[in-house]
C-alpha positions in Angstrom: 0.0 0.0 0.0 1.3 3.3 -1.1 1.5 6.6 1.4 -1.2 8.0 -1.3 -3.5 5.0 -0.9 -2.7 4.9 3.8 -3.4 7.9 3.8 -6.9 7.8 1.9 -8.1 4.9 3.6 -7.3 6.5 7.3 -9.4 9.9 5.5 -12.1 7.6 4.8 -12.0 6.3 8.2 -11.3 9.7 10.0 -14.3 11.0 8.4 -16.6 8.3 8.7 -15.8 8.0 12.4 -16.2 11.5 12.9 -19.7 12.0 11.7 -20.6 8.8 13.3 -19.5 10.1 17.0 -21.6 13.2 16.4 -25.0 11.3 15.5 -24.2 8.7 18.5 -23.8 11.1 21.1 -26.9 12.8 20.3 -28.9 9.6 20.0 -27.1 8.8 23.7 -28.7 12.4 24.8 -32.0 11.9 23.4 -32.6 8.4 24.5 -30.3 7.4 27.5 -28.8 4.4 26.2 -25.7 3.7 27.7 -24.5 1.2 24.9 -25.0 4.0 22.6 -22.7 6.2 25.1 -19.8 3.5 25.2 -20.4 3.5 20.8 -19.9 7.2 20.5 -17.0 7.2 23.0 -15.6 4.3 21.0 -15.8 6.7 17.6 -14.6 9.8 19.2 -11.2 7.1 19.9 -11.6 5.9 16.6 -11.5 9.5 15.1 -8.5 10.6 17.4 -6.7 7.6 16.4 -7.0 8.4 12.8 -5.4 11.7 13.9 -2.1 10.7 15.3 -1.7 8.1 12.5 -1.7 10.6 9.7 0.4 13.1 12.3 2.7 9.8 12.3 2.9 9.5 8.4 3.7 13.1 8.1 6.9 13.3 10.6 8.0 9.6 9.7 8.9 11.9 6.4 11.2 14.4 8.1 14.6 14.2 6.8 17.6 12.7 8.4 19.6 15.6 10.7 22.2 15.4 13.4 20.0 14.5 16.2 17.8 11.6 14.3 20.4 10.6 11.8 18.3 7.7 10.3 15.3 9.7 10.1 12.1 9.7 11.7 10.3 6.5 10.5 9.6 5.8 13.8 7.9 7.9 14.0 4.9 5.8 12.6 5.2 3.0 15.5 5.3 5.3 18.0 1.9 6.9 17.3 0.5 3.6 16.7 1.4 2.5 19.9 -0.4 5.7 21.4 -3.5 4.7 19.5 -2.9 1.1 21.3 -3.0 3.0 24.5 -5.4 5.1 23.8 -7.7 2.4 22.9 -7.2 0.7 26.3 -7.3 3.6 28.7 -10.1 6.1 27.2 -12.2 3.6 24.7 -11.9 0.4 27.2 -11.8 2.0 30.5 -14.7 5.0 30.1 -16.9 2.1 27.8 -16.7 -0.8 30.9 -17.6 2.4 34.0 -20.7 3.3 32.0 -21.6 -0.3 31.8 -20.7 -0.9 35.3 -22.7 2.0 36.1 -25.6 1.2 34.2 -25.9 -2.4 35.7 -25.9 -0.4 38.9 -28.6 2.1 38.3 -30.5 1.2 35.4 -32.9 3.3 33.9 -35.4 3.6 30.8 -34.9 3.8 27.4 -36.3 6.4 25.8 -37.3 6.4 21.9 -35.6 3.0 21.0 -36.0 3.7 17.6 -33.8 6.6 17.0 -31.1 4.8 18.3 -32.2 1.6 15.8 -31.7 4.3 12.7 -28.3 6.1 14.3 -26.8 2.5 14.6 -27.8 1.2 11.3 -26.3 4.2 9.6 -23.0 3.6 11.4 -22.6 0.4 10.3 -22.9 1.5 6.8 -20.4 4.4 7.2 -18.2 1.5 8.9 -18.9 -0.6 6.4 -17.5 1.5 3.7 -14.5 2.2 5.5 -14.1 -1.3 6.2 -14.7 -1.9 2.8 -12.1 0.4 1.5 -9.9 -0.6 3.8 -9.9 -4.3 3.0 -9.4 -3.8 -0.9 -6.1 -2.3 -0.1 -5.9 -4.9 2.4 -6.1 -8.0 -0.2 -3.9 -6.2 -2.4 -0.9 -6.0 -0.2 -1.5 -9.3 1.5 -0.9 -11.1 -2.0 -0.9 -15.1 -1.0 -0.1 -14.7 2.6 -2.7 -15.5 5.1 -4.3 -12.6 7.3 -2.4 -13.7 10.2 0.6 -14.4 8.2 0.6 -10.8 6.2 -0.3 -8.8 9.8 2.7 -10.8 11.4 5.2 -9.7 8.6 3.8 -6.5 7.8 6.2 -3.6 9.2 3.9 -0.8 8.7 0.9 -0.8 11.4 -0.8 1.7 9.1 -1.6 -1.2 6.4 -4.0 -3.2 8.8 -5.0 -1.3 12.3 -7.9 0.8 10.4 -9.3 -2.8 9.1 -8.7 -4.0 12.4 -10.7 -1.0 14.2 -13.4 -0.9 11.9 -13.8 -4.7 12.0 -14.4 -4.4 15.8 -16.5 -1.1 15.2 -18.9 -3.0 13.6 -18.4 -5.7 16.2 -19.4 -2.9 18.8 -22.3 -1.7 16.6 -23.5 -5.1 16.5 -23.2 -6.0 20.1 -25.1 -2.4 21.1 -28.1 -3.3 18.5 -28.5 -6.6 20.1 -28.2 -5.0 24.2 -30.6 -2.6 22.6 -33.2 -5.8 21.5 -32.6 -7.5 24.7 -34.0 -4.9 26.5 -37.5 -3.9 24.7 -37.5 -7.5 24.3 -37.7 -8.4 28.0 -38.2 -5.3 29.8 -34.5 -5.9 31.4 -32.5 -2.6 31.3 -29.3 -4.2 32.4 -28.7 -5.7 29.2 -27.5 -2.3 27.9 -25.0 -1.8 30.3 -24.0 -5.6 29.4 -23.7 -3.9 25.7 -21.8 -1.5 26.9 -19.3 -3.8 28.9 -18.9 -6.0 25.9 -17.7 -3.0 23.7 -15.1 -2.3 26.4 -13.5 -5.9 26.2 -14.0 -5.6 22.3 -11.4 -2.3 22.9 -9.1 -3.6 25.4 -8.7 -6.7 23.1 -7.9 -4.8 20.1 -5.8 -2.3 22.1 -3.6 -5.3 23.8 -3.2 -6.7 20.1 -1.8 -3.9 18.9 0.4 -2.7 21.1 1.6 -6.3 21.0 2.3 -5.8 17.3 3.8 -2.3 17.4 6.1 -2.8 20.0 8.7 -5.1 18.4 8.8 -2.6 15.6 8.9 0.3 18.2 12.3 -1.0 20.1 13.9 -2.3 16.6 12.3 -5.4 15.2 14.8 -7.5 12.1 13.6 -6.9 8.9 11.2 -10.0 7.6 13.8 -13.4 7.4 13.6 -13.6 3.2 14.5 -10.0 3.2 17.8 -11.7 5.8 18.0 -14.7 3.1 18.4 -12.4 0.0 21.0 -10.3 1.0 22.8 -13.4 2.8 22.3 -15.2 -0.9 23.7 -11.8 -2.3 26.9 -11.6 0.3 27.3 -15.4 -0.3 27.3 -15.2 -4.6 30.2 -12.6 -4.1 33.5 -14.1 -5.5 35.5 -12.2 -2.9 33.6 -13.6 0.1 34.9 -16.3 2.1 32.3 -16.4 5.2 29.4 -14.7 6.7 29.4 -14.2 10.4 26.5 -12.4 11.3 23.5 -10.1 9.3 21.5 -8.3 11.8 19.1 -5.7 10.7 16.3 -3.0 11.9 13.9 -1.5 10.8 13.7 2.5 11.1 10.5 2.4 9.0 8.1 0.9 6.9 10.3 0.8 4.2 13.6 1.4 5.6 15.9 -1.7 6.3 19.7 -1.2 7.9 21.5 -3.7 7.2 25.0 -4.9 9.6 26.7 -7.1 7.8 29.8 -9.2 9.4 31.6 -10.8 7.2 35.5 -12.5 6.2 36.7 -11.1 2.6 38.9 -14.0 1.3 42.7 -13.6 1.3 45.0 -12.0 -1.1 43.2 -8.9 -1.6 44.7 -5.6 -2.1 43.0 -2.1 0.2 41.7 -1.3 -3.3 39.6 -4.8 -4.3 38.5 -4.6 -0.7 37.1 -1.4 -1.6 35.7 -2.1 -4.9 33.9 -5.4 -3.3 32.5 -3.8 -0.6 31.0 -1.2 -2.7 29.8 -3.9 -5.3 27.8 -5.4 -2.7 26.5 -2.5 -1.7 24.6 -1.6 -4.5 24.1 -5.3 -5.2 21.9 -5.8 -1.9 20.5 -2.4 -2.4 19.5 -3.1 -6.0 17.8 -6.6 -5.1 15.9 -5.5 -1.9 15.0 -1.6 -2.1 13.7 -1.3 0.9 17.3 -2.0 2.5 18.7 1.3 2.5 21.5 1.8 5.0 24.2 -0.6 4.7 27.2 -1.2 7.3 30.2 -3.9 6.3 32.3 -5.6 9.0 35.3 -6.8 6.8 37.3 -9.4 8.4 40.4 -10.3 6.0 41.1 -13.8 5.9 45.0 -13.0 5.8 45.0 -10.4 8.8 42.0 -11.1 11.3 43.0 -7.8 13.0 41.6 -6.1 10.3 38.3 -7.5 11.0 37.0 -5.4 13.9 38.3 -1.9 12.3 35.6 -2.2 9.9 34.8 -1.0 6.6 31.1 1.1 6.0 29.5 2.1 3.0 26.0 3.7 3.4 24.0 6.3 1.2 
């Protein structure tokens, strides 16, 4: 998925979310539903979250400077983790009291209807998003599995708006049922039961993703075939006699640095060490674009003590 199409899909979503929040709130007013309370709290987190992800997106593109000088792709996990916490502590926390509460001191429903028509319309406008959202989904996912493509994927951008308007509709769902229980049988906890399950709908997806972000936030290795390709690359090359070690980061999305440690065969003049290390350089850089940073270790088979001086090339 391309910035251009990320940053549409979390519009879509920002949008949606946002006029959403507005008609539940005033349905919660009108009627005294708490599910319908917990569902516009949930939006109003929805629509925040949208915020920071695009703020993200837009300073993960500052430049590289003195004090950040790999950039500031991190900046993307770090906002998604916020979203993760945000999720918890605001959507989960406020969601489960008002249910709590409502179990507690239940009262009437007034005007069930309007609430009927203000959650139906959500789930269309989530049901667009969600629809956008999993077209670019399937496109980037390819023959991977869902599991599979959200455990490789390195930018959280690509699947956490599926995953919040999945369990958006999942909330909208679960408030149209607790709304049904209670004309149906006159019981007027089962909205703060709605209102409860929402809660654990949001804790559970905030728990997931922070689970997901955080490798990537403290410096997750980029995917193992991206590691095989440029170990088949080092390998190929005539001049090398032995990889030690390839560890690698990611500092974004799409921005791999590579540390490679590695014996150069004997017999090789300053020059050809040069002229190999820069060969595999663009060799590596050429067959996996995403790599873009590139430190060499070069250990000399006929001097080991040149090994831990080190030769770099980077762009």
């Amino acid at each position: 998925m391309s910035d251009s199409n990320s940053r549409f899909v979390i519009l879509a979503a920002l949008t949606g979310n946002g006029l959403i929040a507005v008609s539940k709130f005033v349905a919660s007013i009108f009627t005294g539903s708490t599910a319908m309370l917990a569902e516009g709290i949930h939006s109003v987190i929805d629509t925040g979250n949208q915020g920071l992800l695009l703020l993200g997106m837009k300073r993960a593109k500052k430049p590289p400077d003195e004090k950040f000088p790999f950039g500031y792709g991190k900046e993307i996990y770090f906002w998604s983790f916020m979203v993760a916490v945000l999720l918890f502590t605001a959507g989960a926390g406020i969601s489960i009291y008002e249910g709590v509460e409502k179990i507690l001191h239940p009262h009437p429903i007034d005007h069930p209807l309007v609430n009927y028509i203000v959650l139906g319309l959500a789930i269309c406008f989530e049901g667009t998003s969600w629809f956008i959202a999993a077209k670019e989904f399937r496109r980037i996912k390819g023959s991977w599995g869902v599991l599979e493509t959200v455990r490789r994927g390195k930018d959280p951008n690509k699947f956490l708006i599926l995953f919040e308007d999945t369990a958006a509709i999942a909330g909208l769902l679960l408030a149209m049922v607790g709304l049904a229980l209670v004309q149906l049988t006159g019981i007027e906890i089962f909205d703060g039961i709605a209102s409860i399950g929402i809660g654990l709908i949001l804790a559970f997806s905030s728990v997931w993703l922070a689970i997901e972000t955080k490798g990537l936030l403290i410096g997750e290795a980029a995917n193992r075939y991206i590691v095989d390709e440029i170990r088949d690359e080092v390998s190929s090359h005539d001049s090398v006699a032995r990889i030690n070690e390839i560890p690698t980061m990611h500092i974004g999305p799409e921005y791999v640095l590579a540390n490679i440690s590695l014996r150069f065969v004997g017999g090789l003049s300053g020059n050809e060490l040069q002229d190999a290390i820069a060969e595999l350089d663009r060799r590596i850089k050429k067959r996996c674009p995403t790599v873009k940073r590139i430190f060499i270790e070069a250990e000399h088979e006929a001097d080991p003590s040149i090994g831990h001086d080190g030769a770099a090339v980077s762009d």
